[in-house]
C-alpha positions in Angstrom: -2.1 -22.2 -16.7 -4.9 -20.3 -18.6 -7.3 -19.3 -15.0 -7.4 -15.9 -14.9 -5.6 -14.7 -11.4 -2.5 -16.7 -13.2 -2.7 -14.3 -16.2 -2.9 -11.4 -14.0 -0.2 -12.3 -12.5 1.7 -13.0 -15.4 0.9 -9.6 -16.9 1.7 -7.7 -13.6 5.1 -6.1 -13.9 7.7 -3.2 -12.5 7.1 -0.8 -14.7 9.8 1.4 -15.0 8.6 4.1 -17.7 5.4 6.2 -17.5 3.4 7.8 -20.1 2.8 10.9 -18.6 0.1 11.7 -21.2 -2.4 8.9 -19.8 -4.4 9.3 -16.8 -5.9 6.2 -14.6 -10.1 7.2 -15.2 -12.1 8.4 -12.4 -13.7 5.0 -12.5 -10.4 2.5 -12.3 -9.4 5.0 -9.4 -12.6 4.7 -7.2 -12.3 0.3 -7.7 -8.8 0.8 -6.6 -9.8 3.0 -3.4 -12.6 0.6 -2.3 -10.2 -2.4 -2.9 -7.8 -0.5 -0.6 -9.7 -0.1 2.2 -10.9 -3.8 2.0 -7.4 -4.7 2.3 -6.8 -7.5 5.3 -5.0 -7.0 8.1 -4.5 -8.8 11.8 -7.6 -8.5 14.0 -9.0 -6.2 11.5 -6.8 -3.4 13.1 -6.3 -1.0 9.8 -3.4 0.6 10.9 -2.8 2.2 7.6 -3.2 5.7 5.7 -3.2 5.9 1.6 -2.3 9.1 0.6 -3.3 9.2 -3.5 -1.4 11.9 -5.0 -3.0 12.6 -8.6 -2.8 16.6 -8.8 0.6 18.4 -10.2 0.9 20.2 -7.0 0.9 17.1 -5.1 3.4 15.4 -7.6 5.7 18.2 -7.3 6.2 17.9 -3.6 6.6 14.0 -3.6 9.2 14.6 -6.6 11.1 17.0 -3.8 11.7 14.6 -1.5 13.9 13.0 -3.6 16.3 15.8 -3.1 18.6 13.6 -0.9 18.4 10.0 -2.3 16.8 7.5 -4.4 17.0 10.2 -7.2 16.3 6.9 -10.1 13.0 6.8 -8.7 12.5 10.3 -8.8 11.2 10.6 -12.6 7.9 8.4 -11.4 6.8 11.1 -8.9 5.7 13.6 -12.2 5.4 11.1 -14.8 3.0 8.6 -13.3 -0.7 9.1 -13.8 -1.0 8.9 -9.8 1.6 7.8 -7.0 0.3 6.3 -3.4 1.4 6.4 -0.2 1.2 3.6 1.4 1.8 4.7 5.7 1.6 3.1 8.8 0.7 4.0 12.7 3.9 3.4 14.4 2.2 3.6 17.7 -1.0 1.6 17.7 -2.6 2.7 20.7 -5.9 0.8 22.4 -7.7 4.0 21.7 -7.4 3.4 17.9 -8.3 0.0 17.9 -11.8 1.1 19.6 -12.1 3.3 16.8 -12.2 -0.3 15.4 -14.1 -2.2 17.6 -16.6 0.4 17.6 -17.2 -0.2 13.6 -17.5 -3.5 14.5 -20.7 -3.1 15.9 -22.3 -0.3 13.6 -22.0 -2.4 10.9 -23.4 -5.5 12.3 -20.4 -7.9 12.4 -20.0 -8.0 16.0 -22.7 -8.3 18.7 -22.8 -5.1 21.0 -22.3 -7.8 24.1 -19.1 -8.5 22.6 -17.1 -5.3 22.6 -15.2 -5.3 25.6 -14.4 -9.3 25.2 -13.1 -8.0 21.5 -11.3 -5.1 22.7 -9.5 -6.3 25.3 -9.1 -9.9 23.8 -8.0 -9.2 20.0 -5.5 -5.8 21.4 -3.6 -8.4 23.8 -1.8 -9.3 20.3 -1.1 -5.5 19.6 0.1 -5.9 23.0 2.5 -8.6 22.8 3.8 -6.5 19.3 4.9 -3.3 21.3 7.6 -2.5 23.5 7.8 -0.6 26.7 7.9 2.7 24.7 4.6 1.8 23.0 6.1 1.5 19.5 5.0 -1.4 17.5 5.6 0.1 13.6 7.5 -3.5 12.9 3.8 -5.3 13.5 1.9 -2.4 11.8 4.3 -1.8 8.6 4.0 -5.7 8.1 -0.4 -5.4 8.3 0.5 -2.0 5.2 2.3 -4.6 3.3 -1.2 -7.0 3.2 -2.9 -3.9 1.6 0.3 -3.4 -1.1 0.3 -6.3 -2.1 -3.5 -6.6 -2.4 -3.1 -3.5 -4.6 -0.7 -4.8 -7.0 -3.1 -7.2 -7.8 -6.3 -5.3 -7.9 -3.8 -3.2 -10.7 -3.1 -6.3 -12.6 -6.7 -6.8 -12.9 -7.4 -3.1 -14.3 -4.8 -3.7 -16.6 -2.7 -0.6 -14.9 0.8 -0.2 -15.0 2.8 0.0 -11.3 6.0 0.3 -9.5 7.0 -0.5 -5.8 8.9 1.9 -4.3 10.8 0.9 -1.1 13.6 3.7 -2.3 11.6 6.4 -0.9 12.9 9.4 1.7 10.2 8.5 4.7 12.2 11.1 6.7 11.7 13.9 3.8 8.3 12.4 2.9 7.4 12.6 7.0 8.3 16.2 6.2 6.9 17.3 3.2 3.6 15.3 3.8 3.2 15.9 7.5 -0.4 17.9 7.8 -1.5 14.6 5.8 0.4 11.5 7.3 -0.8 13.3 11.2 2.4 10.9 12.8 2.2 7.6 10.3 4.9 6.8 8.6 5.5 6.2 4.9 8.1 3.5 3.8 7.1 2.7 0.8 5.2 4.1 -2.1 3.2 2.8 -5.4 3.3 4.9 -8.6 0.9 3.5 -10.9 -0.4 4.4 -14.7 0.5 2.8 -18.2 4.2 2.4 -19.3 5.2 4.5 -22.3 5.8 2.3 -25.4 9.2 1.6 -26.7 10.9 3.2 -23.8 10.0 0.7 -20.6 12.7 -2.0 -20.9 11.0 -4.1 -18.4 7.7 -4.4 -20.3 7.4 -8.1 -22.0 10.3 -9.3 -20.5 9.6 -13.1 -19.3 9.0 -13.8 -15.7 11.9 -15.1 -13.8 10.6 -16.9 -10.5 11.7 -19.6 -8.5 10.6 -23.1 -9.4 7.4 -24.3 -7.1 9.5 -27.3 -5.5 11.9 -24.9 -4.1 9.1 -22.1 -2.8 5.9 -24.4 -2.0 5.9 -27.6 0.5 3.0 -29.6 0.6 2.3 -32.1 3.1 
């Protein structure tokens, strides 16, 4: 198929080998920000933080938190041009869906007569997502995941190198990153740059996916 989301697609891969010599530009970086925080998610709740680490300092102390586990992943956290961390509110409160709500109407999507209908309406499904302790990080995690995959693609299109990082220390990265993540929680992180030539045995390898009839259903 020669349309071009199906050749970004078909380019996009795990890398697994940085060159630590190129950088993402200024430019490719700001795209990639804006496309974050146009990410989708249910009622338009943006229960998410992206913490972009890009300086040495901030590498170093995401390579630390390897200390404990995950240590093949480790190597990414210095040689990557940037690494992001991809968190979620575990405890979606009303409060910070007004926060929400409140944008809403600023910006002109939602009539001011229709804030409270919105606020109480659209949080009964937060509701119905949270348990008697108020935790509902299953239901928020699952919105992050929208905005991760949305980036993986954005990347494709840039023509940048990434890798999905699910072997992560969130316990050690809740740590080392607290004054930054304020509560959230990071499960899963995205180093991204360009793969280092030669030395990336994943790069150019075919694409080994299911075939359509067992994945997609029409009816």
């Amino acid at each position: 198929m020669s349309h071009q989301i199906i050749k970004d697609l078909n380019s996009r891969y795990t890398a697994k080998q940085y060159d630590a010599a190129k950088r993402i530009s200024a430019e490719d970086m700001d795209v990639l920000k804006e496309a974050l925080r146009l990410s989708a998610s249910s009622i338009n709740a943006q229960p998410w933080k992206f913490i972009v680490l890009e300086s040495d300092q901030a590498k170093e102390r995401f390579h630390g938190t390897f200390a404990n586990k995950h240590q093949f992943n480790q190597h990414h956290a210095k040689e990557a041009s940037h690494t992001i961390l991809f968190a979620h509110n575990p405890y979606f409160t009303k409060d910070d869906y007004r926060k929400v709500v409140d944008v809403e109407v600023s910006s002109g999507h939602l009539p001011a007569e229709r804030y409270d209908a919105m606020l109480e309406g659209a949080f009964g499904f937060v509701e119905s997502n949270t348990d008697e302790k108020g935790f509902n990080g299953h239901w928020t995690k699952a919105q992050t995941y929208i905005a991760f995959g949305n980036a993986l693609h954005v990347l494709a299109r840039l023509g940048i190198d990434s890798t999905p990082m699910e072997g992560v220390d969130a316990e050690l990265i809740g740590e080392t990153f607290k004054d930054e993540l304020k509560g959230y929680v990071c499960d899963v992180a995205l180093a991204i740059g360009y793969h280092k030539n030669g030395e990336d045995y994943n790069h150019g390898s075919p694409k080994a996916r299911l075939p359509t009839e067992d994945v997609i259903t029409v009816l």
